[in-house]
DSSP file (Angstrom, degrees, kcal/mol; ACC not computed):
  #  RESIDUE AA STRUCTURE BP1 BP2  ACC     N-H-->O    O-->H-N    N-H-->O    O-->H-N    TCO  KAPPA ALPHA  PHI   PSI    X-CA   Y-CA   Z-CA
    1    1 A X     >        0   0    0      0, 0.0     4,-2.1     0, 0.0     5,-0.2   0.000 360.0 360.0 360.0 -36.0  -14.5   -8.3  -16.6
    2    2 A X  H  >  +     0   0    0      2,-0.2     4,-2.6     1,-0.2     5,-0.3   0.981 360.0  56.6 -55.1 -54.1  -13.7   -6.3  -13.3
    3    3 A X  H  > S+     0   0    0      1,-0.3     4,-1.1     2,-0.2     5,-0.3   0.972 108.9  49.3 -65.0 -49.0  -12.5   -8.9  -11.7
    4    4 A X  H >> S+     0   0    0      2,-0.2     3,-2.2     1,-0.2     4,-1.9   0.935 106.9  52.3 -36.9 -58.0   -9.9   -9.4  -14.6
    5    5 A X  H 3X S+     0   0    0     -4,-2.1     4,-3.0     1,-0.3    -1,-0.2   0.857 108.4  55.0 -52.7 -45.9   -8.7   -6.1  -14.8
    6    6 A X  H 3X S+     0   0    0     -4,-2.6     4,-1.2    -5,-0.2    -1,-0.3   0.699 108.0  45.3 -54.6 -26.6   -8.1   -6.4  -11.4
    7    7 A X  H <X S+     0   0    0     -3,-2.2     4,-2.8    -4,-1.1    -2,-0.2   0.848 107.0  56.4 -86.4 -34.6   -6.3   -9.1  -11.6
    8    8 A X  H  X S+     0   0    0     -4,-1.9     4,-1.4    -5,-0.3    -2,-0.2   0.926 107.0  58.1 -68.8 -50.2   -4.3   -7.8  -14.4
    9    9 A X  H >X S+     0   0    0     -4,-3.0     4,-1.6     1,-0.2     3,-1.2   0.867 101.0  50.4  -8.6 -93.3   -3.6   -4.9  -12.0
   10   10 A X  H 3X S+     0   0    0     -4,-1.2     4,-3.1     2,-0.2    -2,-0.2   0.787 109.0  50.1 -11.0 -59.2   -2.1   -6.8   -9.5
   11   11 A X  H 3< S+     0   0    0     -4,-2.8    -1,-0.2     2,-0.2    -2,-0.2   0.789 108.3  55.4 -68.7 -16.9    0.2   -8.5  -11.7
   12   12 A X  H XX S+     0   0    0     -4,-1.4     3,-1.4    -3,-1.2     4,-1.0   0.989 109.2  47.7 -65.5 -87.5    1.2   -5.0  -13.3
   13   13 A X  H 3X S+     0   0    0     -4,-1.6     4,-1.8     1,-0.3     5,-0.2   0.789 112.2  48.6 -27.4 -55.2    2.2   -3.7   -9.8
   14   14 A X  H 3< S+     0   0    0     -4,-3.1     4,-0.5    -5,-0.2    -1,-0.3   0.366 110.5  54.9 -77.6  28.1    4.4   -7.1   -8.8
   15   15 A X  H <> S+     0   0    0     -3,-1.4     4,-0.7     3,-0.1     5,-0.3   0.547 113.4  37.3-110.8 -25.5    6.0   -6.9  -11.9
   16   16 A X  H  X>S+     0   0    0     -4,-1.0     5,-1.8     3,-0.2     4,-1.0   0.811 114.7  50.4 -94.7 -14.7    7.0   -3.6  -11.4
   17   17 A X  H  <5S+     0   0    0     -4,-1.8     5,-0.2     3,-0.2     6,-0.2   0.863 121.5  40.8 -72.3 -51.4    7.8   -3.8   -7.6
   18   18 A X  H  >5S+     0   0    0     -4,-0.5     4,-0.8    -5,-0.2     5,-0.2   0.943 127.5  30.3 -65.9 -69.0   10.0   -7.1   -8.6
   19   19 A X  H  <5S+     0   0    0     -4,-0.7    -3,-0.2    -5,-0.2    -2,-0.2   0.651 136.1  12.0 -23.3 -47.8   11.7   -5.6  -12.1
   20   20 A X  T ><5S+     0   0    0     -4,-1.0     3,-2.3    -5,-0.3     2,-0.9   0.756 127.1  34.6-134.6 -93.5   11.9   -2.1  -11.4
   21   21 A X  T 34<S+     0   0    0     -5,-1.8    13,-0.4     1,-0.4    -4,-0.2  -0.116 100.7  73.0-109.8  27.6   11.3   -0.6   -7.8
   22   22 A X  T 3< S+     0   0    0     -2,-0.9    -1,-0.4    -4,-0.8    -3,-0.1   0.470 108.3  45.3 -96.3 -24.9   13.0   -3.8   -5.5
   23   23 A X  S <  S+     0   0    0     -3,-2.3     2,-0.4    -5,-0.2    -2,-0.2   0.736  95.9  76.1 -99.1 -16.5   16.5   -2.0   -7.2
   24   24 A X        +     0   0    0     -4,-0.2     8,-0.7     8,-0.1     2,-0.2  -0.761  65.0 127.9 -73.8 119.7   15.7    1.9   -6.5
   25   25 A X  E     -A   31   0A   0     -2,-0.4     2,-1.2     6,-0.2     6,-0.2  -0.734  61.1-122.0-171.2 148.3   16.5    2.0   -2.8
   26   26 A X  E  >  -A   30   0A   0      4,-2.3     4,-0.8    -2,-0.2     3,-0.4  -0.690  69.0 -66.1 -93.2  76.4   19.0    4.6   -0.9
   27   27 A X  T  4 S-     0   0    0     -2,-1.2    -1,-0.0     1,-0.2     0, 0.0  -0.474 103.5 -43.3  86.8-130.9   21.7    2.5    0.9
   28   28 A X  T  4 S+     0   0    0     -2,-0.2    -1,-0.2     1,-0.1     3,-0.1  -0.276 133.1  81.1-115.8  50.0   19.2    0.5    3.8
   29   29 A X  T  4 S+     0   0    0     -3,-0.4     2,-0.5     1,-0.3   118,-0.4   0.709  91.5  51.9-114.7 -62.9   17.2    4.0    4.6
   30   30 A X  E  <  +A   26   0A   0     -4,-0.8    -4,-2.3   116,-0.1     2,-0.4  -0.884  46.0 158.6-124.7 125.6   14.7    3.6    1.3
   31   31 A X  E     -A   25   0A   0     -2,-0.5     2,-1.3    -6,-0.2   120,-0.2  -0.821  30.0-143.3-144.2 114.5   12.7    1.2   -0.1
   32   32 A X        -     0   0    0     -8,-0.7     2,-1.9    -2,-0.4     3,-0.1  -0.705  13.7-170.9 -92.6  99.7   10.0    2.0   -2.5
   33   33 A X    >>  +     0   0    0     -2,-1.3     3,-1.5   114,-0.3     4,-0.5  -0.593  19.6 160.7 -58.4  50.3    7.1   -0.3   -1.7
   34   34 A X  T >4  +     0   0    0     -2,-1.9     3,-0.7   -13,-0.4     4,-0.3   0.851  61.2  73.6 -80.4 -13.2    4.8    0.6   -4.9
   35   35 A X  T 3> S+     0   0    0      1,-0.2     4,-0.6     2,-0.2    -1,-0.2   0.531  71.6  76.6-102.9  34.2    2.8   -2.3   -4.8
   36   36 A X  H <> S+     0   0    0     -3,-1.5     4,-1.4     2,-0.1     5,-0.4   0.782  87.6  80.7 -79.0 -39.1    0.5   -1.1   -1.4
   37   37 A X  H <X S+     0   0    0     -3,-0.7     4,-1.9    -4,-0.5     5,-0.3   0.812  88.7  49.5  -4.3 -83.4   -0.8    1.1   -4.8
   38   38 A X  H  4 S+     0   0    0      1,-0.3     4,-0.3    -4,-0.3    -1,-0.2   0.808 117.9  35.1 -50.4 -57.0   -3.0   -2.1   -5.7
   39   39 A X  H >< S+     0   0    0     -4,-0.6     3,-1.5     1,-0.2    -1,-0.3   0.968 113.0  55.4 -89.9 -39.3   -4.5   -2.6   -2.5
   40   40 A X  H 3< S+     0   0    0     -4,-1.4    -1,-0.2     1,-0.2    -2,-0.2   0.818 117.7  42.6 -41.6 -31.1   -4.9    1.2   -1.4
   41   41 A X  T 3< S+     0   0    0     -4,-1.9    60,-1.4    -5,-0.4     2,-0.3   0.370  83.2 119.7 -93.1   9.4   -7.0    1.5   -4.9
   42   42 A X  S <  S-     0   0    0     -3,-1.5    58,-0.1    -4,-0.3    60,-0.1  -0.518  75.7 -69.0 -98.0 140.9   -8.9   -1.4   -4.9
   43   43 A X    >   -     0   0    0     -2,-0.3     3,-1.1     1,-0.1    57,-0.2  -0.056  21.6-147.9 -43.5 115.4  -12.9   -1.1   -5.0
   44   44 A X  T 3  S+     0   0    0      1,-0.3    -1,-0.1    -3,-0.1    56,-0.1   0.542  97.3  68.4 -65.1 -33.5  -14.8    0.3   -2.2
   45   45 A X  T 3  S+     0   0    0     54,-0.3    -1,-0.3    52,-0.2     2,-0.2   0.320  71.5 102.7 -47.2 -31.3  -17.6   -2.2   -3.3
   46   46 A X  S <  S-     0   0    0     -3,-1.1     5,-0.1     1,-0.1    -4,-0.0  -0.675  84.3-109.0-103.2 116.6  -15.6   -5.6   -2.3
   47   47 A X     >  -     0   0    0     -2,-0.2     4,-1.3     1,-0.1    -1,-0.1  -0.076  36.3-108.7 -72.6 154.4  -17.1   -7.2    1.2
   48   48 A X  H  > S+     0   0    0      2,-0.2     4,-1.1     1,-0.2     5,-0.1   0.669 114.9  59.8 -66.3 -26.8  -14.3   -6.7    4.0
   49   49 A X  H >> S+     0   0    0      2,-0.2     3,-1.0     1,-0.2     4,-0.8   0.991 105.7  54.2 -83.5 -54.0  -13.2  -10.4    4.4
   50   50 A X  H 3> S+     0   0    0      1,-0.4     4,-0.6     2,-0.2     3,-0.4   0.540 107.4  46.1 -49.2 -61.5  -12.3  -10.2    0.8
   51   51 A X  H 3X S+     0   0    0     -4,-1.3     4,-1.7     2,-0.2     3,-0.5   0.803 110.6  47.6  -7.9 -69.2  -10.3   -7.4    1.1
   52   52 A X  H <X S+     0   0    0     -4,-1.1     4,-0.7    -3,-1.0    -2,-0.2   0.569 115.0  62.8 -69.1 -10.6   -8.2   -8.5    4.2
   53   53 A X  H  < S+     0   0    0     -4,-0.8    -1,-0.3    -3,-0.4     3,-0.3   0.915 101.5  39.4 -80.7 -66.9   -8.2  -11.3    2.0
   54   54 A X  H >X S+     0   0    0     -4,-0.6     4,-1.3    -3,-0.5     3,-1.0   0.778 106.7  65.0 -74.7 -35.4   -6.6  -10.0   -0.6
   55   55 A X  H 3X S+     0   0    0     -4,-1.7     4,-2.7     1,-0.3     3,-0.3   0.800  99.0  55.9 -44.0 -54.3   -4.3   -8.2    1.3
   56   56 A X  H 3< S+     0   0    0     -4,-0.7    -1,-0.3    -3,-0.3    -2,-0.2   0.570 103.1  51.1 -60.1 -25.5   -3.0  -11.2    2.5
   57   57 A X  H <4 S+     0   0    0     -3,-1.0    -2,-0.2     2,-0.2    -1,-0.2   0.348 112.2  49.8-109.1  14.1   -2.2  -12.7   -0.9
   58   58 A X  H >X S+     0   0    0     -4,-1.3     3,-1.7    -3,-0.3     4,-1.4   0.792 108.1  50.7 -78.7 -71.7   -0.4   -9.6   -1.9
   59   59 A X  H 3X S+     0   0    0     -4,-2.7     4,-2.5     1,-0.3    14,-0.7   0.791 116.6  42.2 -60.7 -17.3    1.6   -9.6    1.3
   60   60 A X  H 3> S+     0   0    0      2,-0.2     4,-2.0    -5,-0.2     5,-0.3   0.652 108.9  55.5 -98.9   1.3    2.6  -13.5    0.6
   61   61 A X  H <> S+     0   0    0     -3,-1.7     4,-2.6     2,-0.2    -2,-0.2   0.948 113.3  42.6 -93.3 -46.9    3.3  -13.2   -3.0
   62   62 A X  H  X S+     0   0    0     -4,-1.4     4,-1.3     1,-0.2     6,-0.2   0.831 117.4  51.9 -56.4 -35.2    5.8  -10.3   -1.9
   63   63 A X  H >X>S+     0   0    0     -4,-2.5     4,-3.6     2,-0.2     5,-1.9   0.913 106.2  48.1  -9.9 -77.1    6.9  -12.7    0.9
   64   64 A X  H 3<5S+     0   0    0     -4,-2.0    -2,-0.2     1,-0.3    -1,-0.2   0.850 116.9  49.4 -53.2 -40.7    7.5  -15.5   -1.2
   65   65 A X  H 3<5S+     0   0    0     -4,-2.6    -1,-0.3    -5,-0.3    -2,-0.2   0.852 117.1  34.6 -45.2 -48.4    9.4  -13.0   -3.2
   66   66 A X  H <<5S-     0   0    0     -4,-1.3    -2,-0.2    -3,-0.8    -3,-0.2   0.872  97.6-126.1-103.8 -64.8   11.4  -11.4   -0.8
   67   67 A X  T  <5 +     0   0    0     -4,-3.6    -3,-0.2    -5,-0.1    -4,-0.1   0.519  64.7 142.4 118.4  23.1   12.1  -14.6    1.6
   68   68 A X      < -     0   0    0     -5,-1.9    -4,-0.1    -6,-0.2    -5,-0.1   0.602  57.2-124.6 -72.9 -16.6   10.7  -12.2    4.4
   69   69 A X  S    S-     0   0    0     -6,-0.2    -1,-0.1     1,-0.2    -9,-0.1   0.793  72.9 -50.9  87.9  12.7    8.5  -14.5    6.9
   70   70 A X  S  > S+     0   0    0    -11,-0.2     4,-1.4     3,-0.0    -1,-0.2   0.759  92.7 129.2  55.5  40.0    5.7  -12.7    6.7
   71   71 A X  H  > S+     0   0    0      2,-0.1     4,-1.6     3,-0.1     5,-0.2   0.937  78.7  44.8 -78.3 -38.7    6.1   -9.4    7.3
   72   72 A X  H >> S+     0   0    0      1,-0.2     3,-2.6     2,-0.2     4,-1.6   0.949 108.5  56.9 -52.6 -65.8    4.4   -8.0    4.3
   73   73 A X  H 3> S+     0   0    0    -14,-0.7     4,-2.8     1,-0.3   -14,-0.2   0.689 104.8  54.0 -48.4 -33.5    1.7  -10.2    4.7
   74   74 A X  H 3< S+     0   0    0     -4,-1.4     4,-0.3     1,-0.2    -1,-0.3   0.809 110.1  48.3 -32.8 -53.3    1.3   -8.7    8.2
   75   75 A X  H <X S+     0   0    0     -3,-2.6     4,-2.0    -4,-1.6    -1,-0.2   0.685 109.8  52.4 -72.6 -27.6    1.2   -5.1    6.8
   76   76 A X  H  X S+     0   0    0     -4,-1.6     4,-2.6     1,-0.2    -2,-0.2   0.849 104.7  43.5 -96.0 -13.4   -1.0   -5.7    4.5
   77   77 A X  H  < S+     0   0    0     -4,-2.8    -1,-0.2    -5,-0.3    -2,-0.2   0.541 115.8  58.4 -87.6  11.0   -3.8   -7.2    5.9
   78   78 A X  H  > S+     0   0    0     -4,-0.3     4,-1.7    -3,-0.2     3,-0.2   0.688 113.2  40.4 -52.9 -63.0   -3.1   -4.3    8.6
   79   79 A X  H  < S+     0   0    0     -4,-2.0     3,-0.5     1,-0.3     4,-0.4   0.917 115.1  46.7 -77.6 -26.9   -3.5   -1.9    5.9
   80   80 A X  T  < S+     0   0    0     -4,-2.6     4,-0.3     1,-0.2    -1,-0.3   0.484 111.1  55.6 -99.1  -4.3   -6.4   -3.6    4.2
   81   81 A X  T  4 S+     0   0    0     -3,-0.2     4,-0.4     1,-0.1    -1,-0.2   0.626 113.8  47.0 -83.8 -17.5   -8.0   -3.9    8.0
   82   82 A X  S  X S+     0   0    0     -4,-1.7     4,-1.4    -3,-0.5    -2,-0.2   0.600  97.3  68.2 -97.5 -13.7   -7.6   -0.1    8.1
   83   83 A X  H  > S+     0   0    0     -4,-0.4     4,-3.1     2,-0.2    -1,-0.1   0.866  89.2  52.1 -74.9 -46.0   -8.8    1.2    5.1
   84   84 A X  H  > S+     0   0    0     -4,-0.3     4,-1.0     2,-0.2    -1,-0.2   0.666 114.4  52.4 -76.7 -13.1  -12.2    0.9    4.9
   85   85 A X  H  > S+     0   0    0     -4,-0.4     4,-1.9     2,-0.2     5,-0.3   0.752 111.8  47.1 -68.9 -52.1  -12.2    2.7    8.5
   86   86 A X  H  X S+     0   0    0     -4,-1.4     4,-2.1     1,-0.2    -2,-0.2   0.927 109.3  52.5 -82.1 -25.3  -10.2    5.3    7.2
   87   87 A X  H  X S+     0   0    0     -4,-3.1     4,-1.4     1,-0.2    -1,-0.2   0.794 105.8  57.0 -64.5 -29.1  -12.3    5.9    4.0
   88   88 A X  H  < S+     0   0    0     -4,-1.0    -1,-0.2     2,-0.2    -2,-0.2   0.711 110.0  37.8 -33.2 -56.5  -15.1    6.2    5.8
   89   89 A X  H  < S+     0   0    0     -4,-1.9    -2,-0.2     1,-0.1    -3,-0.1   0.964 120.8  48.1 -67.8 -73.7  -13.9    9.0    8.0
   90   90 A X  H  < S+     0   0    0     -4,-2.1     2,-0.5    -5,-0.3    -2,-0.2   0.616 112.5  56.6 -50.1 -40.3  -12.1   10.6    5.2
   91   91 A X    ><  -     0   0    0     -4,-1.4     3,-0.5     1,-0.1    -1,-0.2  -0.836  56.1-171.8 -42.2  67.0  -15.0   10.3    3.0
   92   92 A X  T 3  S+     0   0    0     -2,-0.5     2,-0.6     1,-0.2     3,-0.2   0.802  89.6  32.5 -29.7 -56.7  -18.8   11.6    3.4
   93   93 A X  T 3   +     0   0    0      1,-0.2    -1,-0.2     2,-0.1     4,-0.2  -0.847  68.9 155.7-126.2  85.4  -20.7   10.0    0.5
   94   94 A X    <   +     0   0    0     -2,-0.6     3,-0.3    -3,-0.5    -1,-0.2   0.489  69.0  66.9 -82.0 -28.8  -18.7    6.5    0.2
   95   95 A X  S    S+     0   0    0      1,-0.2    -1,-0.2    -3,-0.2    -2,-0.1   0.968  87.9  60.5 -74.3 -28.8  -21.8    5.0   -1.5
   96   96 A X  S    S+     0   0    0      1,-0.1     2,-0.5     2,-0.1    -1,-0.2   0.822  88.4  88.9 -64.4 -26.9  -21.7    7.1   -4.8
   97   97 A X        +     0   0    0     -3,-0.3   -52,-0.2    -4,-0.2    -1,-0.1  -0.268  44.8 161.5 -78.4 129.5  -18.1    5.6   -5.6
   98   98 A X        +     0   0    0     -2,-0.5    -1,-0.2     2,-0.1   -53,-0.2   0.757  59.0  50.2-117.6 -14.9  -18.5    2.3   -7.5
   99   99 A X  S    S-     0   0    0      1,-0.2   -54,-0.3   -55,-0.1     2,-0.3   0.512 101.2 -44.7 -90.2-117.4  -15.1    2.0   -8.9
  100  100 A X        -     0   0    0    -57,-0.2    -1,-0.2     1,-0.2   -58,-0.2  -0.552  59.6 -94.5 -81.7 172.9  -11.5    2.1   -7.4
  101  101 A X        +     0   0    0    -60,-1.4     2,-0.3    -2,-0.3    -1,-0.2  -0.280  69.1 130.6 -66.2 156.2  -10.0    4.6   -4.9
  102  102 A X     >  -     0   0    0      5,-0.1     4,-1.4   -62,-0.1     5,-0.3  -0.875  68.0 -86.0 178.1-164.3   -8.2    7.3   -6.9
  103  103 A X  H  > S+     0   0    0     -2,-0.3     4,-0.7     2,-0.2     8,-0.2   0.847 122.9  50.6 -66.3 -53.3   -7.8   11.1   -7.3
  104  104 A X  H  4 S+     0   0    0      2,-0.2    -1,-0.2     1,-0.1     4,-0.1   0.435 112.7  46.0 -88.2 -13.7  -10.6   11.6   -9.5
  105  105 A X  H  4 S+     0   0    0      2,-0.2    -2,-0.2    -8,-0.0    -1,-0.1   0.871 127.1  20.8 -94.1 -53.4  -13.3    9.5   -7.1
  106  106 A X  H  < S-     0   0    0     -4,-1.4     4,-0.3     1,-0.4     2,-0.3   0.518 108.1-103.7-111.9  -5.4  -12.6   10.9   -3.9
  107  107 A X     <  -     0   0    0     -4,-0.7    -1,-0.4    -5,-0.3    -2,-0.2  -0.693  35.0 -95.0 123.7 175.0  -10.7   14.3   -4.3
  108  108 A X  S  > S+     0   0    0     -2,-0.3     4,-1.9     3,-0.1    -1,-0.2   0.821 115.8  53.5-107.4 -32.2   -7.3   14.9   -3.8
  109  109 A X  H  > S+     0   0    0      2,-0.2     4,-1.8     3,-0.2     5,-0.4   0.994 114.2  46.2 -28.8 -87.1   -6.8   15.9   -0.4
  110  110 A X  H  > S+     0   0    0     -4,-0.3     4,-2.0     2,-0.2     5,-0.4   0.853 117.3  44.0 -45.8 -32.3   -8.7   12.9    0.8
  111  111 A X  H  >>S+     0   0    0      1,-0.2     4,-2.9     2,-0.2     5,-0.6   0.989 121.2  46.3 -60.8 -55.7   -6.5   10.4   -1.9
  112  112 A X  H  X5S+     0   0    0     -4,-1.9     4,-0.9     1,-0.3    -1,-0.2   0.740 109.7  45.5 -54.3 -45.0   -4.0   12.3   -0.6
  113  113 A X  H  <5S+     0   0    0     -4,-1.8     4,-0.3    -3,-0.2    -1,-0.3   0.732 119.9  45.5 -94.4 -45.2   -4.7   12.2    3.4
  114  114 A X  H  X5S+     0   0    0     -4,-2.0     4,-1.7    -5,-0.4    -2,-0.2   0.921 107.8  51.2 -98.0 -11.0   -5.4    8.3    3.1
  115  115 A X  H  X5S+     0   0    0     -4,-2.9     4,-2.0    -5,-0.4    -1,-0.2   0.898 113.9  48.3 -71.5 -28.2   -2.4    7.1    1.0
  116  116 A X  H >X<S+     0   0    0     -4,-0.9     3,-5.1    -5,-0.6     4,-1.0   0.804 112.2  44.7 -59.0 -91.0    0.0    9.1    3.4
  117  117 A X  H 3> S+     0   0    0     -4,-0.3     4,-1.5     1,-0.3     3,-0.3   0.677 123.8  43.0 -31.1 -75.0   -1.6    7.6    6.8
  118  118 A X  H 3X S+     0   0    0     -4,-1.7     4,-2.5     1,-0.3    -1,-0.3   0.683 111.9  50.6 -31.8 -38.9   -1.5    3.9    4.8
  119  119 A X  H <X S+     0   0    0     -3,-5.1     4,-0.5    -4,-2.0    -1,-0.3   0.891 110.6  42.3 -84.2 -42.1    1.3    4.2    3.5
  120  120 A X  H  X S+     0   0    0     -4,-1.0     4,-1.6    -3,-0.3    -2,-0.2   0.714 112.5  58.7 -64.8 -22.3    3.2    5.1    6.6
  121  121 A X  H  X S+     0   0    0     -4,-1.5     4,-1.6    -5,-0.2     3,-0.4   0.999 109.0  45.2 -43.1 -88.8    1.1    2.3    8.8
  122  122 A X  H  < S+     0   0    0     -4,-2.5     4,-0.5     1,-0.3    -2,-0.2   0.488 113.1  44.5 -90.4  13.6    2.2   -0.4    6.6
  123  123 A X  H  X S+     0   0    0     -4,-0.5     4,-2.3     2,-0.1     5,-0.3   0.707 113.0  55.7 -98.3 -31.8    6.2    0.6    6.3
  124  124 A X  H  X S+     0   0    0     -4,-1.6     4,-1.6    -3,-0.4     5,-0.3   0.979 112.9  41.9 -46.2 -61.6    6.1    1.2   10.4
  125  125 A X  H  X S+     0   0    0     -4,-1.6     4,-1.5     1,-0.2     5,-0.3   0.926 120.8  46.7 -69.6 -51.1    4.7   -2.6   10.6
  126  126 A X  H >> S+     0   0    0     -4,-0.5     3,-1.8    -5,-0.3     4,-1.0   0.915 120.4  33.9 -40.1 -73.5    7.3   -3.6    7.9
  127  127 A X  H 3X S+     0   0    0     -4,-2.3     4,-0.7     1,-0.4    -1,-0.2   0.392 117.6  48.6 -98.1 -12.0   10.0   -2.0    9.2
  128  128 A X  H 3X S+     0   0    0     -4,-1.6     4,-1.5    -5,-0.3    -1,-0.4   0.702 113.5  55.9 -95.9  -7.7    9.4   -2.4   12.9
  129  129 A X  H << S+     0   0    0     -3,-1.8    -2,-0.2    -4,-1.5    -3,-0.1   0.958 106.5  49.3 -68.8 -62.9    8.7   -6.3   11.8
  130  130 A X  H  < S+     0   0    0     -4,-1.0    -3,-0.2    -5,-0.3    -2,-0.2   0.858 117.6  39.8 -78.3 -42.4   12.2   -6.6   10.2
  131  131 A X  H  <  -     0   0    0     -4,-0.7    -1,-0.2    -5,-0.1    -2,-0.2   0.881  69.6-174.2 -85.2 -32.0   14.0   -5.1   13.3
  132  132 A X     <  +     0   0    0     -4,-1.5     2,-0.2     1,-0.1    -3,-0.1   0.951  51.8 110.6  68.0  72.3   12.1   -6.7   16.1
  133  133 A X    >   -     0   0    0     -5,-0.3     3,-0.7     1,-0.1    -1,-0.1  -0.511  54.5-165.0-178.8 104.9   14.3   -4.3   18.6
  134  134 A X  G >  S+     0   0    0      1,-0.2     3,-1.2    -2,-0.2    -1,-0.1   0.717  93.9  77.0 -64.0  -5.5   13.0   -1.2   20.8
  135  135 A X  G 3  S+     0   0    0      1,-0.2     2,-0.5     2,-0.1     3,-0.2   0.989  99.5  34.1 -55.4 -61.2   16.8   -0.8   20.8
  136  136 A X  G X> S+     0   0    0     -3,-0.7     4,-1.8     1,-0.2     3,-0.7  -0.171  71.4 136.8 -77.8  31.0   16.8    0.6   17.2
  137  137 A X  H <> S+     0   0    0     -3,-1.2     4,-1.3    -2,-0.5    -1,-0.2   0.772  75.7  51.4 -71.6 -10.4   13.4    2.5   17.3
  138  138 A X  H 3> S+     0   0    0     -3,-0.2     4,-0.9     2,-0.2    -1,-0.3   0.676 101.6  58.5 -90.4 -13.3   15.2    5.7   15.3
  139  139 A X  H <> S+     0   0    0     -3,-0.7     4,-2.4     2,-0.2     5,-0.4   0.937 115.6  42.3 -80.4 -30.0   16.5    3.3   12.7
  140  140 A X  H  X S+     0   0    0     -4,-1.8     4,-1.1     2,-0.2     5,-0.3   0.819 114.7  43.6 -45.5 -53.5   12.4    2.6   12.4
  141  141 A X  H  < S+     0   0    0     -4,-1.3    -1,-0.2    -5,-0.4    -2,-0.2   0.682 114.0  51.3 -84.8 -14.7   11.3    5.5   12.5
  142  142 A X  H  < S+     0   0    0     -4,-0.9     4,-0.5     3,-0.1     5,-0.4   0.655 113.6  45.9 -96.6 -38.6   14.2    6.6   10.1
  143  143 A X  H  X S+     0   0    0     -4,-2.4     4,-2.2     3,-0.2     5,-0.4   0.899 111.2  51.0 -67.4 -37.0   13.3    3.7    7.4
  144  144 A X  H  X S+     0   0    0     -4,-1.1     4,-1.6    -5,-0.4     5,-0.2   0.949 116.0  47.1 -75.9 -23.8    9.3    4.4    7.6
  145  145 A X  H >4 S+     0   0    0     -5,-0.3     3,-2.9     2,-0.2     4,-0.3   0.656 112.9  42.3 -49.5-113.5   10.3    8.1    6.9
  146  146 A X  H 3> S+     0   0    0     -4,-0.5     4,-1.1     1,-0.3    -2,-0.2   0.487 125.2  35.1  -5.1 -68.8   12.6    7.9    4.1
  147  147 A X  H 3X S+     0   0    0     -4,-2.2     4,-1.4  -118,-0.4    -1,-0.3   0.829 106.1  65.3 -78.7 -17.0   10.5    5.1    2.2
  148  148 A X  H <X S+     0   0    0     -3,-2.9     4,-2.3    -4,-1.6     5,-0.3   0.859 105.6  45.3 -34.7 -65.7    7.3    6.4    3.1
  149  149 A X  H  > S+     0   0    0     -4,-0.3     4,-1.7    -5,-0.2     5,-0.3   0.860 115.0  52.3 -57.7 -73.2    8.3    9.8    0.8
  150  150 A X  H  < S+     0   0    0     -4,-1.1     4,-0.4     1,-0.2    -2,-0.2   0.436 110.1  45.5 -59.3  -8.4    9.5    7.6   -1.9
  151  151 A X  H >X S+     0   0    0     -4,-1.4     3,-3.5     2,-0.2     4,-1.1   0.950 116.6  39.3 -24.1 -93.7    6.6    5.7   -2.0
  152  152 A X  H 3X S+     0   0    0     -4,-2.3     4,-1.8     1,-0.3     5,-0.3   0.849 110.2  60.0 -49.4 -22.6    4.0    8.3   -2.0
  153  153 A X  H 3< S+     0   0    0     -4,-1.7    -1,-0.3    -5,-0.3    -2,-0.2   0.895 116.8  34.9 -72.9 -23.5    6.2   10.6   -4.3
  154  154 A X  H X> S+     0   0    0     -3,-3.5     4,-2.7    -4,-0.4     3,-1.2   0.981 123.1  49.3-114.1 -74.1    5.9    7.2   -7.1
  155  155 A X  H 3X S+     0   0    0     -4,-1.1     4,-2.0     1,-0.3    -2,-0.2   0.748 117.8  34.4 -38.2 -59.7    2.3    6.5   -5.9
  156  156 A X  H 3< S+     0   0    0     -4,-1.8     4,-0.3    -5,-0.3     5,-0.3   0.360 119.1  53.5 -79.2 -19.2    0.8   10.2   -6.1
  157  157 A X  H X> S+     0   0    0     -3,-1.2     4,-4.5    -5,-0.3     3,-1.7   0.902 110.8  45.1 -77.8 -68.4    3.0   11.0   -9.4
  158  158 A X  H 3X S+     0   0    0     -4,-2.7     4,-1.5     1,-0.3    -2,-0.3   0.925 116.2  50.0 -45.3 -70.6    1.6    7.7  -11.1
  159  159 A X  H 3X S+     0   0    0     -4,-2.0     4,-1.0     1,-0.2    -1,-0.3   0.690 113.5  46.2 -55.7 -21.5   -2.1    9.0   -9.7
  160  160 A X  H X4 S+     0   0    0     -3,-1.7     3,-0.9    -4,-0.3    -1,-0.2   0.936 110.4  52.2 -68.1 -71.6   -1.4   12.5  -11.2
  161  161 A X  H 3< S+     0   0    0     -4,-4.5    -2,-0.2    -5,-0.3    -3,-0.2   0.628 102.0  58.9  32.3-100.7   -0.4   11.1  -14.1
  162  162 A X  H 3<        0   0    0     -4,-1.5    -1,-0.2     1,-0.2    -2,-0.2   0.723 360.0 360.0 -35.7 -56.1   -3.4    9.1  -14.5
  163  163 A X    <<        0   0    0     -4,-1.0    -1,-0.2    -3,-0.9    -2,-0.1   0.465 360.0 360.0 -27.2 360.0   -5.6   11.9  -14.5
C-alpha cells in the first residue's frame, strides 16, 4: 500500500509541475521546480541505491518532459546522493522516523534547514547544467536564487499547509 501511495505521489507532483508550475515562471530568472518535493519527502526507510534510483526516474521523466538532456536527471540523483548525508547530520534520532520527511517528523528548523540546502544544490546543478559557461556564472547564481525562493516558498507553504 506504501509503495502505491508513493507512486500516486509522484504522479500528483508531475502533474502539477507539467499543468500548473512549468507556466508560473518570472521572465528566464524563475522557475518553480516543485517536483524535488517528491524526492526530498520520500521515506528515510528505502535502501540508498533505491533512492538514487528513484531520483533518476524523476529526473528523466522531467527530461523527457522538458527535452532537456539530462540535466534533471543529473540534479536529482545529486540531490537524492545528498540527502541521506544531510538527514543524518541534521537529524539525531533518524531511526524513530518510519514514514516520509516532513514538518511534523523531523521539526521545522531541520525540514526547513534541509529543503533550503536541497533545494538550492539541485537548481545550482540545473542551472549551471543549462549554461555550461563560467562566463555567465551571475546569470547562475541569479537563476538558483530567484527559483530557489519560489520553490521553497510553494514547498514549505504546501508543508505548512499539510500540517
Amino acid at each position: 500500500m506504501t509503495f502505491l501511495r508513493e507512486i500516486g505521489r509522484l504522479l500528483l507532483v508531475f502533474a502539477l509541475q507539467v499543468l500548473l508550475f512549468d507556466h508560473l515562471y518570472i521572465g528566464s530568472w524563475g522557475i518553480v521546480m516543485m517536483y524535488i518535493l517528491f524526492l526530498i519527502n520520500l521515506p528515510v526507510r528505502i535502501p540508498r541505491w533505491a533512492e538514487m534510483l528513484i531520483g533518476l526516474c524523476v529526473g528523466l521523466m522531467i527530461d523527457v518532459w522538458h527535452s532537456s538532456l539530462g540535466i534533471h536527471i543529473a540534479a536529482c540523483v545529486a540531490l537524492s546522493f545528498v540527502r541521506p548525508l544531510l538527514l543524518s547530520k541534521a537529524v539525531q534520532d533518524i531511526e524513530r522516523i518510519k514514514d516520509n520527511i516532513s514538518i511534523q517528523t523531523i521539526g521545522r528548523i531541520e525540514y526547513t534547514k534541509c529543503a533550503v540546502i536541497l533545494t538550492v544544490l539541485h537548481h545550482f546543478i540545473v542551472f549551471s547544467l543549462e549554461t555550461w559557461n563560467i562566463q555567465f556564472w551571475w546569470i547562475v547564481l541569479l537563476q538558483t536564487l530567484v527559483s530557489s525562493i519560489m520553490t521553497l516558498c510553494i514547498i514549505l507553504g504546501y508543508e505548512y499547509l499539510k500540517r
